[in-house]
N, C-alpha and C positions, 0 to 999 in steps of 0.2 A: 268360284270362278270356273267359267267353261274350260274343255281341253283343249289345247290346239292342235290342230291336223296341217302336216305338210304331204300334199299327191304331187307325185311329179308326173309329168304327161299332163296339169293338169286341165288344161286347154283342148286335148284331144275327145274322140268321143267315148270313148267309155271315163278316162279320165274326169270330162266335166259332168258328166252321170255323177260320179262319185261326189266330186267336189260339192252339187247341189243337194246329195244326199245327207255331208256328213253337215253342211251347212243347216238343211232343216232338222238333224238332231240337235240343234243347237253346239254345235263346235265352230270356233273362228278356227278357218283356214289358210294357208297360207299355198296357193295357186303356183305349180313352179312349171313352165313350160321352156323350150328354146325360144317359142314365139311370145315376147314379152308382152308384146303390144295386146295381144289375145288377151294373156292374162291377168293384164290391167282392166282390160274392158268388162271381164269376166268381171272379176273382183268388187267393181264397181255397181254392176249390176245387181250383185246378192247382196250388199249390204255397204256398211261404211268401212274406214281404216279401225276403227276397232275390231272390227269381226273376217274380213277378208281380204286379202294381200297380194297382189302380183307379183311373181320372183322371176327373174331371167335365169335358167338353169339348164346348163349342157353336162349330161349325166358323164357322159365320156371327160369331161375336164376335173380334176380334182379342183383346182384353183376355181372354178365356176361353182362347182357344188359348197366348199367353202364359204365360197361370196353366198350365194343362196341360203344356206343352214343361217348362218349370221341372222342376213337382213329377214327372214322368219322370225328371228327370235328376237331381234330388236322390233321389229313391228308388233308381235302380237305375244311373245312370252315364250319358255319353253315349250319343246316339241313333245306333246305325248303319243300323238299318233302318225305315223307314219308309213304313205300307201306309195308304193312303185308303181307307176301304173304306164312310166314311157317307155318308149318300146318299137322297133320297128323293124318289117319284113322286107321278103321279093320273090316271088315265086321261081324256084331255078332248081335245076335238077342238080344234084349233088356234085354230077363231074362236069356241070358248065360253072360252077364256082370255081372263085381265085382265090389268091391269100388275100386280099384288101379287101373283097364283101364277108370272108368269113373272120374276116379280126373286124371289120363294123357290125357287125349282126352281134357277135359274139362282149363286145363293146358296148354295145348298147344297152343288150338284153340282159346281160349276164353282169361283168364286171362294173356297169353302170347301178345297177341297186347296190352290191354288194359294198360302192362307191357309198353310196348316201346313207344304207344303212351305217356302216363303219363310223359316221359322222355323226349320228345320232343317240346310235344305241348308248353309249356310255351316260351319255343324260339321263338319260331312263335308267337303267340301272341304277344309277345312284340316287334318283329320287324316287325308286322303288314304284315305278308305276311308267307302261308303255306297250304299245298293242304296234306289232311292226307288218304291215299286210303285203305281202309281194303278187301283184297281178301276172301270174304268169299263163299256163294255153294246155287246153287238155293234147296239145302237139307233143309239151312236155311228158305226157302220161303212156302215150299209145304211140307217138311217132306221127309223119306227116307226109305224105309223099310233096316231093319240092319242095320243103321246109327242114331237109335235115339238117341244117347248122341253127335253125329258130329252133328247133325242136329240140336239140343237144343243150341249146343254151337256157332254155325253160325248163326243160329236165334238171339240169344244175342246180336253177332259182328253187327246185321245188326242196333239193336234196339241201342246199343251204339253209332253206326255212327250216328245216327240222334241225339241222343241228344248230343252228341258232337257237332254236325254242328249249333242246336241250344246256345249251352252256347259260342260261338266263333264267331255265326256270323258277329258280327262289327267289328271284330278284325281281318278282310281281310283275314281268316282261311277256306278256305272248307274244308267237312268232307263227304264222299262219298264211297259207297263199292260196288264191282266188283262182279256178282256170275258165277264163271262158272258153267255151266253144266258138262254131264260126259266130261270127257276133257284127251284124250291119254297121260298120263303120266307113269314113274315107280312107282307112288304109286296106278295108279289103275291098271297097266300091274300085279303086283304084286297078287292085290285082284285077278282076274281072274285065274291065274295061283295057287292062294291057293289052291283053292277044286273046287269039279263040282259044289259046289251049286255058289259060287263064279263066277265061269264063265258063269255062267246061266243068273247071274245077270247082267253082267257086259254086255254081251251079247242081254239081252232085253231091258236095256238101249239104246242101239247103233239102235237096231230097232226102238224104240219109236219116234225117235229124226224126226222132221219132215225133215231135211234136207239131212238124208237119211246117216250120216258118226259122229262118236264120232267128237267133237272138238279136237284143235290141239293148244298146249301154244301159237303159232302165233296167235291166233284167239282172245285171251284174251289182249293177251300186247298192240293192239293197243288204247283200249279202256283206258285201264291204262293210258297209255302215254295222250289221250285226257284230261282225268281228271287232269292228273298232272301239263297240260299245261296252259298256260296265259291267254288263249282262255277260258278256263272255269271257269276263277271268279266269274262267277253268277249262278253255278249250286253248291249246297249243300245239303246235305241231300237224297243225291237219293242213289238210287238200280239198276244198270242195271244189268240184264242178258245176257250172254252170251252163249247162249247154244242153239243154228242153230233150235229155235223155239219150244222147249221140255217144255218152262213154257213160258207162253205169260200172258201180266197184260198189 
C-alpha cells in the first residue's frame, strides 16, 4: 500500500509543487488548504478519491485541523507523511507592527504546524513509521529585514524540527525542515507589487541570489519529496536550503 501525504498550504504555490511531487512518487495525498474549493479542484485533477483528497484546513483552528486530520484519514488511511507548507507574510518594518499582525504571522507560521503536527505525530509513533517536513524560510536561518516577526517564527519552526526529531528518533519518525529562499510565488508577487519600497526588496533579493533568478516552487518540491521518501530514513534533524546559493552553511 502506498503512503499517504497530508501538505497543508496545499493549494498554494510551492505547496501544490509539492503536492504533484509527492503524488508522482506514487503517495495519495491528502490537499489541505483554507481555500477548499482549490483543493478539490486540485485533487481532482491528479487523480481519483483513492489517491487524492481535498481537506478544508485553517491551521490557526484546532477544531478545523481536527476536522481535517480525520476526514484525511477516513479518505485515504493513516497519515505517514506530513509536510507544513501554509504559511503567510507582509512586508513591515518591525516598529510598524502591532500585537494582531505579530499574534497572526506568529499563528500561522509557528503555532499552526506545531498545531497539525501535535495531531499527527502520535500515529506515527505508534506505527513506527512517519517523515514530518516543516516548510519553513532561510529568514529563519539569517534574519530578514521587514520580516522580523516571519523570521522569528520560522526560526522556531526550524528549532521545533530538531527537537522533535530528537524526542521520536527510535520511533522510525524523522523530523526535518525545507527553507526556501525568495521563491516566485503570489505571496511574494504580491509583496512586490504592494509599494515601491516592496518591490525594491523583492527586487534586490533576486539580484543577491548567486544563481542569478528567484526560485521557482518546482525547485523546492523535489527536496520535499526526498525527505519524505524511504530513501531518507536516516536523515533527521536537518535544515536544507533551498535557495540557488543566497545562504550557504
Amino acid at each position: 500500500m502506498s503512503r499517504v501525504a497530508l501538505v497543508t498550504g496545499g493549494a498554494g504555490g510551492i505547496g501544490s509543487a509539492i503536492v504533484e511531487a509527492l503524488v508522482r512518487s506514487g503517495m495519495r495525498v491528502a490537499i489541505a488548504d483554507l481555500d477548499s474549493a482549490a483543493c478539490v479542484r486540485m485533487a481532482e485533477s491528479l487523480g481519483d478519491a483513492r489517491t487524492t483528497l481535498g481537506v478544508e484546513l485553517d491551521v490557526t483552528s484546532p477544531v478545523s485541523v481536527t476536522a481535517a486530520v480525520r476526514a484525511a484519514e477516513h479518505g485515504l488511511g493513516s497519515i505517514d507523511v506530513l509536510v507544513n507548507c501554509a504559511g503567510w507574510d507582509e512586508l513591515r518594518p518591525f516598529l510598524e507592527t502591532d500585537e494582531a499582525f505579530r499574534a497572526r504571522i506568529l499563528e500561522i507560521n509557528l503555532a499552526g504546524p506545531l498545531r497539525v503536527t501535535h495531531a499527527v505525530l502520535g500515529g506515527m509513533v505508534e506505527r513506527r513509521f512517519g517523515r514530518v517536513i516543516q516548510i519553513a524560510s532561510d529568514a529563519g536561518r539569517v534574519g530578514s529585514s521587514l520580516e522580523s516577526v516571519y523570521a522569528a517564527a520560522k526560526g522556531g519552526l526550524i528549532a521545533f524540527a530538531k527537537s522533535v526529531a530528537r524526542e521520536v528518533a527510535r520511533s522510525g519518525v524523522t523530523s526535518n525542515s525545507v527553507c526556501p529562499g525568495p521563491t516566485q510565488t503570489p505571496l511574494i508577487e504580491g509583496m512586490a507589487a504592494a509599494d515601491e519600497r516592496g518591490r525594491k526588496i523583492v527586487d534586490g533579493l533576486a539580484r543577491a541570489i548567486p544563481m542569478g533568478r528567484m526560485g521557482l516552487p518546482a525547485d523546492v518540491a523535489p527536496a520535499v519529496a526526498f525527505l519524505a521518501s524511504d530513501a531518507a530514513g536516516f536523515i533527521t534533524g536537518q535544515t536544507l536550503s533551498v535557495s540557488g546559493g543566497l545562504t550557504m552553511a
